[in-house]
Backbone as a chain_set.jsonl record, in Angstrom:
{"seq": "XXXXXXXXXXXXXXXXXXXXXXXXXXXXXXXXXXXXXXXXXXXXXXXXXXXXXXXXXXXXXXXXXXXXXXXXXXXXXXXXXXXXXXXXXXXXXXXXXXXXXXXXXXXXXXXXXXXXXXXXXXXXXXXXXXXXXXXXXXXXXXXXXXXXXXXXXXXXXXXXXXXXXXXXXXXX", "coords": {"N": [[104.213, 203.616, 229.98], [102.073, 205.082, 230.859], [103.179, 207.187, 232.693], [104.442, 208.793, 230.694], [101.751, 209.228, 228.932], [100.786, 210.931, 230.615], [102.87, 213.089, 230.784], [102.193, 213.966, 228.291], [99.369, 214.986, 228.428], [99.964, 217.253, 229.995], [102.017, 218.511, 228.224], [100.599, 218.861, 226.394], [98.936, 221.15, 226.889], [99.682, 222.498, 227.809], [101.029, 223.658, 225.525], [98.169, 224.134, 224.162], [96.89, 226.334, 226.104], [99.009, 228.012, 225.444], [98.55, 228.817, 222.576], [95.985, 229.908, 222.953], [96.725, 232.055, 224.585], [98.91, 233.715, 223.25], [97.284, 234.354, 220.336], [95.052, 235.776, 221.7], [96.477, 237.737, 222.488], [96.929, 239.118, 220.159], [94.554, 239.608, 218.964], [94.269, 242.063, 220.551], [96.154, 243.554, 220.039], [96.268, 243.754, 217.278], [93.314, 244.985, 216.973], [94.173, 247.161, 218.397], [95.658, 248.654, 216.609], [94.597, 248.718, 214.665], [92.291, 250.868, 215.305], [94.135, 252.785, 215.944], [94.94, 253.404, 213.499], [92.638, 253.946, 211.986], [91.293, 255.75, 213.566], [92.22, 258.161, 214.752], [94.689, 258.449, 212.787], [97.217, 257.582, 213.022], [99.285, 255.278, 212.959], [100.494, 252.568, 214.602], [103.802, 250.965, 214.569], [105.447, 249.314, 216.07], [102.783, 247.625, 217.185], [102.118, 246.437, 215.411], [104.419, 244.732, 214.288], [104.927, 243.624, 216.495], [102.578, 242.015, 216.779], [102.781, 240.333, 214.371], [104.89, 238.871, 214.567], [104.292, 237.326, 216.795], [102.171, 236.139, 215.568], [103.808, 234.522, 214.165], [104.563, 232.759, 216.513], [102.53, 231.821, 217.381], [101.597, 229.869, 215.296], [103.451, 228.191, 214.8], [103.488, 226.657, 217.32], [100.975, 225.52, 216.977], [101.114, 224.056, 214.913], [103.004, 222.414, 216.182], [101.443, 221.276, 218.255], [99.302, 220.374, 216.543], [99.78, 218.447, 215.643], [100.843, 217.019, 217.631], [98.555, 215.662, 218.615], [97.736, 214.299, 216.581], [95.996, 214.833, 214.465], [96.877, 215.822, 211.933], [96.661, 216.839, 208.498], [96.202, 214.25, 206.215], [96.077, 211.859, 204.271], [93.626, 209.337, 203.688], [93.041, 207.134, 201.504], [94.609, 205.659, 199.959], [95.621, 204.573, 202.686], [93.211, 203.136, 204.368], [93.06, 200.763, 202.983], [95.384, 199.087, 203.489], [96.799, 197.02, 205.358], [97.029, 196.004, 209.173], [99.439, 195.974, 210.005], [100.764, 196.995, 208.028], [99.617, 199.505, 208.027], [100.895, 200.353, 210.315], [103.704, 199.973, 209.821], [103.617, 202.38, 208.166], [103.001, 204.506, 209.732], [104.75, 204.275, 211.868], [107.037, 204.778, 210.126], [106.423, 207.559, 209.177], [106.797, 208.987, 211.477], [109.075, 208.517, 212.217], [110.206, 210.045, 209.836], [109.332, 212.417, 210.465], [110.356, 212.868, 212.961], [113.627, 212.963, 212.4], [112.932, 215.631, 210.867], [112.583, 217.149, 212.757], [114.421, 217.579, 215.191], [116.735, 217.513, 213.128], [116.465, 219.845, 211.49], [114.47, 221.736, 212.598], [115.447, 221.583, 215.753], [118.191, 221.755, 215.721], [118.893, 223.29, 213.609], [117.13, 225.478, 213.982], [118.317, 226.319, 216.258], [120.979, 227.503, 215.414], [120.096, 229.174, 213.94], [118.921, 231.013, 215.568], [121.385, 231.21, 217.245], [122.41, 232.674, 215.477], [121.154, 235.116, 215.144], [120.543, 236.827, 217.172], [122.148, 239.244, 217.684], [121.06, 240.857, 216.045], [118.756, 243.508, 215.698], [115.318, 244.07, 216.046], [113.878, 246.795, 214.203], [111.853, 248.018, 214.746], [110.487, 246.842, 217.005], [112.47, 246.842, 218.933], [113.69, 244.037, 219.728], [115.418, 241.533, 219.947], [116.315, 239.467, 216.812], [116.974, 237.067, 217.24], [115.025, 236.007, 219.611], [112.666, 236.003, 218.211], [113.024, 234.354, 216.488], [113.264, 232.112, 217.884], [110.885, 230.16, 218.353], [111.28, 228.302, 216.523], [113.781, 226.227, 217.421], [112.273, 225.421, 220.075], [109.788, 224.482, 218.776], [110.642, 222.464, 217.437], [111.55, 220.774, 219.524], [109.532, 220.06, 220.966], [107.977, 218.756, 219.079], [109.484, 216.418, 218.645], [109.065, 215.495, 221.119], [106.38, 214.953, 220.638], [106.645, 213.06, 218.587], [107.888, 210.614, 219.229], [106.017, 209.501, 221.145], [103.957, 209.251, 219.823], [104.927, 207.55, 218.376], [105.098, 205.171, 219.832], [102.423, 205.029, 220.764], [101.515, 204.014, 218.451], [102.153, 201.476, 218.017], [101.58, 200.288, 220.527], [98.366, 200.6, 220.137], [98.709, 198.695, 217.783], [99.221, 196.728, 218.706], [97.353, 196.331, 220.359], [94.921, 195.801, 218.758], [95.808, 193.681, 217.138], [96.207, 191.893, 219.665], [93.056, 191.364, 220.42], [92.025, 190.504, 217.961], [91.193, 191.876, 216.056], [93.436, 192.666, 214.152], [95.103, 190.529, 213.153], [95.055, 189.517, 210.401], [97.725, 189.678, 208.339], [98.792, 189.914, 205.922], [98.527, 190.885, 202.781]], "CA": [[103.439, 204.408, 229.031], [101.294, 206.308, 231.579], [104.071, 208.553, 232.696], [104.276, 209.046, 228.906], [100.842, 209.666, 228.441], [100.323, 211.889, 231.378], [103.584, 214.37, 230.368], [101.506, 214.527, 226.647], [98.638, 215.624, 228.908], [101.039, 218.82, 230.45], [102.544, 219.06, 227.414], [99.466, 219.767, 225.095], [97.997, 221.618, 228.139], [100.761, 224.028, 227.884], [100.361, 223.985, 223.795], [96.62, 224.692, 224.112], [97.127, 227.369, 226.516], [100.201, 229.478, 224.488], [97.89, 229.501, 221.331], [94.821, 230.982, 223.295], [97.192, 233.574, 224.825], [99.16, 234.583, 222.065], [95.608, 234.236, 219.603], [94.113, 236.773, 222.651], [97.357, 239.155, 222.593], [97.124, 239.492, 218.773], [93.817, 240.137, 219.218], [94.004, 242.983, 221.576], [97.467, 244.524, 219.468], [95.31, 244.264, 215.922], [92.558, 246.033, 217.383], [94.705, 248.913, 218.706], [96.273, 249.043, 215.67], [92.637, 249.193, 213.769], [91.517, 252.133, 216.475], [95.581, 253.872, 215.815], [95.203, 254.019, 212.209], [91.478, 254.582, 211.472], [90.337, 257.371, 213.923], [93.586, 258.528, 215.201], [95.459, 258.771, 211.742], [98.896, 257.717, 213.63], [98.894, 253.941, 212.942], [101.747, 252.04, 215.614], [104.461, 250.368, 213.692], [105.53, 248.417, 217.437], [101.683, 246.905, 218.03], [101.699, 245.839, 213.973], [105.679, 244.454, 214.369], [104.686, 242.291, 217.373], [101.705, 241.281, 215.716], [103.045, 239.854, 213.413], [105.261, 237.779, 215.565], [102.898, 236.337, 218.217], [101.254, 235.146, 214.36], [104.872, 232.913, 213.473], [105.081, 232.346, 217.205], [101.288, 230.745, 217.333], [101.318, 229.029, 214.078], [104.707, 227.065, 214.944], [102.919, 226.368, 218.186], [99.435, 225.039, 216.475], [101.333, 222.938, 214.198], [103.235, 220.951, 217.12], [100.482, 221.045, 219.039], [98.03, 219.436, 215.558], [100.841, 217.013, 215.015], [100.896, 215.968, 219.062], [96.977, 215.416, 218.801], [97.51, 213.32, 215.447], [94.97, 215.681, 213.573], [97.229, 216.535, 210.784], [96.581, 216.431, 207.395], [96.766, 213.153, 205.925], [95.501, 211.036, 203.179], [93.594, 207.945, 204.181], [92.069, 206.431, 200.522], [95.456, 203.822, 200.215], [96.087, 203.609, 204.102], [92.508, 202.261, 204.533], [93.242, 199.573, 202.104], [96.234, 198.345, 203.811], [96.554, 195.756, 206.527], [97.009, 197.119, 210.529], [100.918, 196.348, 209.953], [101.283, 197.708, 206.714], [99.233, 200.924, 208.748], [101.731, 200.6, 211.936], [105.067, 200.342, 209.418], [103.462, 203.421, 207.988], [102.93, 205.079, 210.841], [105.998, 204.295, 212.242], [107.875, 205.707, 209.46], [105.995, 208.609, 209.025], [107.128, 209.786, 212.902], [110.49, 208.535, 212.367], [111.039, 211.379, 209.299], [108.945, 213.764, 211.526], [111.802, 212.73, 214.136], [114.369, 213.575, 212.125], [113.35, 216.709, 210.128], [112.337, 217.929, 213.809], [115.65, 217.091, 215.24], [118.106, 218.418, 212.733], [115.752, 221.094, 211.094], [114.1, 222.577, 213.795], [115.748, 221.816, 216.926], [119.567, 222.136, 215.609], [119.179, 224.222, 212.613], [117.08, 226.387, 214.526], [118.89, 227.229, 217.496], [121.587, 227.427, 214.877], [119.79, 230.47, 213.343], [118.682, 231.896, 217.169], [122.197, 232.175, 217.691], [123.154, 234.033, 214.295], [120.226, 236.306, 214.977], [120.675, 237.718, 218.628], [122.385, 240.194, 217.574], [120.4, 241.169, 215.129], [117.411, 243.785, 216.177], [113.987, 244.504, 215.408], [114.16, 248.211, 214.288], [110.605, 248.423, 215.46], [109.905, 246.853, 218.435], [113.724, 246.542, 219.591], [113.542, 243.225, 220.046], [116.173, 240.788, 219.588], [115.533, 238.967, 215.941], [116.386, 235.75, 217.897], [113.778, 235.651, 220.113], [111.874, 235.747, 217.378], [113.429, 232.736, 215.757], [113.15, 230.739, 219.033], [109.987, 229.41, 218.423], [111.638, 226.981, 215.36], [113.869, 224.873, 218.053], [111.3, 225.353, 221.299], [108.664, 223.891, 218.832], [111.209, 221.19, 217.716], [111.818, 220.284, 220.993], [107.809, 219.821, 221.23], [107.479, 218.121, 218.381], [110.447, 215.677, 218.857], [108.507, 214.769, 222.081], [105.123, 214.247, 220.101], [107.046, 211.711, 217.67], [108.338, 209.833, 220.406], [104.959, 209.497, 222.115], [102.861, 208.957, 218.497], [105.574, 205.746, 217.26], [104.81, 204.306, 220.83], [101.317, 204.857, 221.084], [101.012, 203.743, 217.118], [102.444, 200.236, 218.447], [100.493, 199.989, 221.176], [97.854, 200.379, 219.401], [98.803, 197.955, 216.622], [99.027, 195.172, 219.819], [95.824, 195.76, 221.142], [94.149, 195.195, 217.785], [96.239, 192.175, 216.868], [95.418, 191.093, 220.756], [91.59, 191.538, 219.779], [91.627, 189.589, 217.164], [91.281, 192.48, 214.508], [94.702, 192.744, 212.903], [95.44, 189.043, 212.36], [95.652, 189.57, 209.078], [99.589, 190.955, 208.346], [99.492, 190.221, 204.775], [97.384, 191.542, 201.729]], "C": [[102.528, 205.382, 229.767], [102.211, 207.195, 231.965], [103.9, 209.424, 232.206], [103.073, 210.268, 228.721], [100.327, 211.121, 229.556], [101.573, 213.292, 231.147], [103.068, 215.007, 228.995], [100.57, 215.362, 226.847], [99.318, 216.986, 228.948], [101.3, 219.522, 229.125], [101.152, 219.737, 226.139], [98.278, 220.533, 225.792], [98.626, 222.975, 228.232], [100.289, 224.423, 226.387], [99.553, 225.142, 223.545], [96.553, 225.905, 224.674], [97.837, 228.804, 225.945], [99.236, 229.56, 223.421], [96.664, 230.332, 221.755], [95.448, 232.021, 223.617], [97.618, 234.505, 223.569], [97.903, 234.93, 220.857], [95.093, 235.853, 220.851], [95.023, 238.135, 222.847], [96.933, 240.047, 221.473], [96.106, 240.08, 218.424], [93.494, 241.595, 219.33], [94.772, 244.219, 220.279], [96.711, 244.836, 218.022], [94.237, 244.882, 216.214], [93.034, 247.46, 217.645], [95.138, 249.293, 217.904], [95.073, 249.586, 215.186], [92.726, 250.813, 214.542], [93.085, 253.65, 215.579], [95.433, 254.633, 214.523], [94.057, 254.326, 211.599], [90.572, 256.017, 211.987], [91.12, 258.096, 214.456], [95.004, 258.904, 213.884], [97.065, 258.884, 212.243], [98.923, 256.218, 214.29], [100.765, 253.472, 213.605], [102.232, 250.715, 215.092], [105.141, 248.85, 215.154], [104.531, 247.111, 217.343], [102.039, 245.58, 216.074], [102.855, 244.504, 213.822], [105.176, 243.217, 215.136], [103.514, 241.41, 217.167], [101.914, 239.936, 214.965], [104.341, 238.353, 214.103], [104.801, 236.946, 216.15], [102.802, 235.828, 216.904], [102.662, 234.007, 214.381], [104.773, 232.058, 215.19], [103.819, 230.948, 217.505], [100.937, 229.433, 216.592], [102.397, 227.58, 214.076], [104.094, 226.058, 216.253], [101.484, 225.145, 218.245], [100.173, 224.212, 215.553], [101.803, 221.931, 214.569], [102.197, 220.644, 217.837], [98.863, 220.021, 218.223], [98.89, 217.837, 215.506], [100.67, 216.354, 216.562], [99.273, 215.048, 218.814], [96.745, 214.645, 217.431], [95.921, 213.801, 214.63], [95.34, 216.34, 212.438], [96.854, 216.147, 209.605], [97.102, 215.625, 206.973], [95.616, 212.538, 204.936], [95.12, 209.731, 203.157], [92.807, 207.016, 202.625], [93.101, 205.367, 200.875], [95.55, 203.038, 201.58], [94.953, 202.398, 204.817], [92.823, 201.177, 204.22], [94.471, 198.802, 203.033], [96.088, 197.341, 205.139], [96.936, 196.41, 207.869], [98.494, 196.933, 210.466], [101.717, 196.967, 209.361], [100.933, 199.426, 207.421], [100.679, 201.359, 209.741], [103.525, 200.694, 211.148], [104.99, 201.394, 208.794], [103.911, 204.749, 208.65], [104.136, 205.455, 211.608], [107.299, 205.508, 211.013], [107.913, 207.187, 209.049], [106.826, 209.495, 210.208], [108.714, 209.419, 213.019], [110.972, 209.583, 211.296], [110.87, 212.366, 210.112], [110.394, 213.966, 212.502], [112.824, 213.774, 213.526], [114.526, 215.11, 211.272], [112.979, 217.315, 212.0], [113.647, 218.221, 214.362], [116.797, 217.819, 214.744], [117.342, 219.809, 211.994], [115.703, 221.777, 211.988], [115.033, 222.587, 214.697], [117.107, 222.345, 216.295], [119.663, 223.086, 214.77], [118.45, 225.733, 213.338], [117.729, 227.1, 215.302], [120.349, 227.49, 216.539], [121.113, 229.395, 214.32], [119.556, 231.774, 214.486], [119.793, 232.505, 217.308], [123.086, 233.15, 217.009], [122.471, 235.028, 215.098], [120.405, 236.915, 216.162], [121.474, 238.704, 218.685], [121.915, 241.218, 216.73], [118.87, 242.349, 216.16], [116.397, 244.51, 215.509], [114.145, 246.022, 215.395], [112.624, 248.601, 214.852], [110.21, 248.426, 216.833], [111.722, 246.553, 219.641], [114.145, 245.265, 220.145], [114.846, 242.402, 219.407], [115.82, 240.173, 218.366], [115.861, 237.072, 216.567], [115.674, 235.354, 218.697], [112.639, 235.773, 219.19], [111.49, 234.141, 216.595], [113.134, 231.837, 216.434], [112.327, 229.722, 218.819], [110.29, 228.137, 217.25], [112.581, 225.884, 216.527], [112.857, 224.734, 219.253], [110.038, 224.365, 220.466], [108.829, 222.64, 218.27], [110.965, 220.592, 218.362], [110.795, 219.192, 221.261], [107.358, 218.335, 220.123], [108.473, 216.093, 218.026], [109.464, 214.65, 220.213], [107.426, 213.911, 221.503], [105.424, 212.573, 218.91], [107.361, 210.328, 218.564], [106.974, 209.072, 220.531], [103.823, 208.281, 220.745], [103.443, 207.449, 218.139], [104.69, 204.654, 218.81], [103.228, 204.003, 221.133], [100.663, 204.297, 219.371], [101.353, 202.072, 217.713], [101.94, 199.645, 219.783], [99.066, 199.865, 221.271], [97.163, 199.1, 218.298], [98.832, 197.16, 217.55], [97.728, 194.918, 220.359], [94.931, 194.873, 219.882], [94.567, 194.154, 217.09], [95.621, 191.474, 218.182], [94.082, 190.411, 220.576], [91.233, 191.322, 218.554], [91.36, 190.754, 215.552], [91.939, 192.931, 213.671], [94.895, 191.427, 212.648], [95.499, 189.182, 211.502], [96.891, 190.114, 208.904], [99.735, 190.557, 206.934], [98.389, 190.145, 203.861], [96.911, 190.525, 200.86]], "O": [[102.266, 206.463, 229.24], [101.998, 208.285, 231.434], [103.465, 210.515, 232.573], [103.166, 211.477, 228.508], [99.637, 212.077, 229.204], [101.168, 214.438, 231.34], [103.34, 216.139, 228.595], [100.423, 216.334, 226.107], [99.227, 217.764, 227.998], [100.985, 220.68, 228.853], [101.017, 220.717, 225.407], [97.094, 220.571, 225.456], [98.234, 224.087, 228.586], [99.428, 225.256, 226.103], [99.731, 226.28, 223.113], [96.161, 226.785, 223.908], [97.509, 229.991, 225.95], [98.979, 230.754, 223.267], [96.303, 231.302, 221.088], [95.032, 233.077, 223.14], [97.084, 235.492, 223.063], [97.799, 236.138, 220.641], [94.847, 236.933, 220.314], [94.607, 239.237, 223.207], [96.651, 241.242, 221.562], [96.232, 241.036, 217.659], [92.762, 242.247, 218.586], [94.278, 245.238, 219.796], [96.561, 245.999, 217.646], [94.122, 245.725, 215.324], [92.546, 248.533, 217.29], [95.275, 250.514, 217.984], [94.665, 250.74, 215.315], [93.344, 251.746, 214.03], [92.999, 254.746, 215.024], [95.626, 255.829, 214.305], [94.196, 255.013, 210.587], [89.798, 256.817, 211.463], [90.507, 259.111, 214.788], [96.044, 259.509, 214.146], [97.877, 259.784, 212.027], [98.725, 255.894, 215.461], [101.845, 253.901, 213.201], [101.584, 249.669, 215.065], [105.157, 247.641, 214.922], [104.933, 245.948, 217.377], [102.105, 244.363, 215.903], [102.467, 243.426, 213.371], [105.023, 242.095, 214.654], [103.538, 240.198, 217.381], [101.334, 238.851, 215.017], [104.325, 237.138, 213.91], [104.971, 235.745, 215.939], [103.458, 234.787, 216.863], [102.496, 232.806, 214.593], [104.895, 230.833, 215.185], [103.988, 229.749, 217.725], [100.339, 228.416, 216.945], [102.248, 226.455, 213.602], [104.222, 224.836, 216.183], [101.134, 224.324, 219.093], [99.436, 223.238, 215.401], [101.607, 220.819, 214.08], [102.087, 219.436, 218.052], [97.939, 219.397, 218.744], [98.592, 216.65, 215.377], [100.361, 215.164, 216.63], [99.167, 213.824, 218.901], [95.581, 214.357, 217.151], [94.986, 213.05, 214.351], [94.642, 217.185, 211.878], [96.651, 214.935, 209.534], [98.332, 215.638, 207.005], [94.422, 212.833, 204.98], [95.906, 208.881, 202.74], [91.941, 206.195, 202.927], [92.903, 204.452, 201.674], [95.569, 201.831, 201.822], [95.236, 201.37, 205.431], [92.938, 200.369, 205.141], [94.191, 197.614, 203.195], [95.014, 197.129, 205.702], [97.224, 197.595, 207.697], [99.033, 197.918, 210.97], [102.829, 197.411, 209.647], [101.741, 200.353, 207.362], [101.27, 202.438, 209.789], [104.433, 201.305, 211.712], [106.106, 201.857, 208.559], [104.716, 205.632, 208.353], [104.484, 206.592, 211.926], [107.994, 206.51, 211.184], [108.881, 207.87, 208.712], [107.415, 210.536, 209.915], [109.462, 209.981, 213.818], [112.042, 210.127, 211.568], [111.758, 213.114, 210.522], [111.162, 214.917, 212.645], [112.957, 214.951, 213.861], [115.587, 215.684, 211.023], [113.584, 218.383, 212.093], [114.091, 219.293, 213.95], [117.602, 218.492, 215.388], [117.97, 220.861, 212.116], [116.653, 222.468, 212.356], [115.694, 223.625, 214.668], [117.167, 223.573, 216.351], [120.54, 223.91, 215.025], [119.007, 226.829, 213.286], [117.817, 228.324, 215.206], [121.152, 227.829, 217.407], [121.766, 230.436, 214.4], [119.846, 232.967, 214.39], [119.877, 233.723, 217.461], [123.939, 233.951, 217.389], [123.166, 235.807, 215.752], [120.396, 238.111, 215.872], [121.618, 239.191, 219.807], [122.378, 242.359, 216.74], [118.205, 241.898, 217.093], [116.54, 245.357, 214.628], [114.507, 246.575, 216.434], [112.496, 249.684, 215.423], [109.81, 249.315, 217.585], [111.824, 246.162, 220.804], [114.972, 245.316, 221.056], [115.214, 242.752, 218.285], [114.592, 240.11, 218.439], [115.124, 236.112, 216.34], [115.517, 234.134, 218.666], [111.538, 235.565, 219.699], [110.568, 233.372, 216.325], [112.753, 230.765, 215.965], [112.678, 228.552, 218.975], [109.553, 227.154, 217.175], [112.165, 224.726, 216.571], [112.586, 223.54, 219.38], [109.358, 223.601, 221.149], [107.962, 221.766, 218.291], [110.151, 219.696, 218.137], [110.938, 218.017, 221.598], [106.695, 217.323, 220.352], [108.114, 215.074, 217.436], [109.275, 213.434, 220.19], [107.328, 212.691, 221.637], [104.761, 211.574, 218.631], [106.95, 209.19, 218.338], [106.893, 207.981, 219.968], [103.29, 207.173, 220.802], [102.788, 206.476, 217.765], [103.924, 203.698, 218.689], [102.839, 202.952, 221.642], [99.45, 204.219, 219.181], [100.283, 201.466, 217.766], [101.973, 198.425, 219.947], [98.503, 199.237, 222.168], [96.023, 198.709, 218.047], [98.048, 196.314, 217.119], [97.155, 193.881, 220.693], [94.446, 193.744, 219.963], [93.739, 193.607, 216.362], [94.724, 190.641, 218.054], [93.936, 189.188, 220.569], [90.246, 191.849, 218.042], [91.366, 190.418, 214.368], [91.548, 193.488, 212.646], [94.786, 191.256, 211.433], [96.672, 188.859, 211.316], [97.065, 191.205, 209.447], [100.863, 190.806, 206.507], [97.407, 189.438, 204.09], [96.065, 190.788, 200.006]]}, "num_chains": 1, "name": "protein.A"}
């Protein structure tokens, strides 16, 4: 499990990093746009195009990267109530759909769509429209890892606090 836990490190090290860059590109490109089209009256259809990209490429990025860090939106009124096994067969199941919509959604269906689209191009910024798409299996990929990581560290977890005497209870 340290291996584990130290490639989650890298991996949400890289994460953290791509959303400040791209976040700091988008930045820069919506500003020049602002400047292009308010005092310059010759607003750049390119800066607005890639814009708008970096945004799907960040957002796909920030959602594997909320889901690695187990900060996603979730609903704890019933899960309180339940017992730490009833939590951990939760838990578990929760990261085993994640698994699979990551899996055949993202990772396969995506690169599925990457390789319709590569021929496809951005009339703006000339860009391939599958490198656009990429970011649906790349953040698969990511998020495939984080499920992995989350069932194992949900059951390791669920042992310490049975160990420690504060799950003993397993039934309601």
């Amino acid at each position: 499990m340290q291996a584990f836990t130290t490639a989650k490190k890298y991996v949400d090290l890289l994460m953290e990093w791509l959303c400040i860059i791209l976040l700091s590109i988008m930045t820069v490109l919506v500003s020049y746009q602002v400047v292009t089209r308010y005092f310059f009256n010759s607003p750049s259809a390119v800066s607005e195009n890639t814009a708008q990209y970096l945004f799907v490429w960040m957002i796909m990025f920030g959602s594997a990267y909320v889901f690695g860090l187990r900060e996603h939106l979730s609903i704890t009124v019933l899960k309180d109530k339940f017992t730490p096994f009833i939590n951990l067969a939760v838990e578990i199941f929760i990261n085993i759909s994640l698994f699979l919509f990551s899996a055949f959604v993202c990772a396969m269906g995506g690169y599925r769509v990457v390789t319709m689209q590569m021929r496809t191009m951005d009339a703006a910024t000339g860009i391939s429209m599958g490198f656009i798409y990429a970011s649906i299996p790349v953040c698969g990929a990511v998020m495939l890892f984080y499920a992995v990581y989350n069932t194992c560290l949900s059951i390791r977890e669920y042992k310490t606090s049975v160990a420690s005497g504060f799950g003993s209870n397993t039934t309601m």
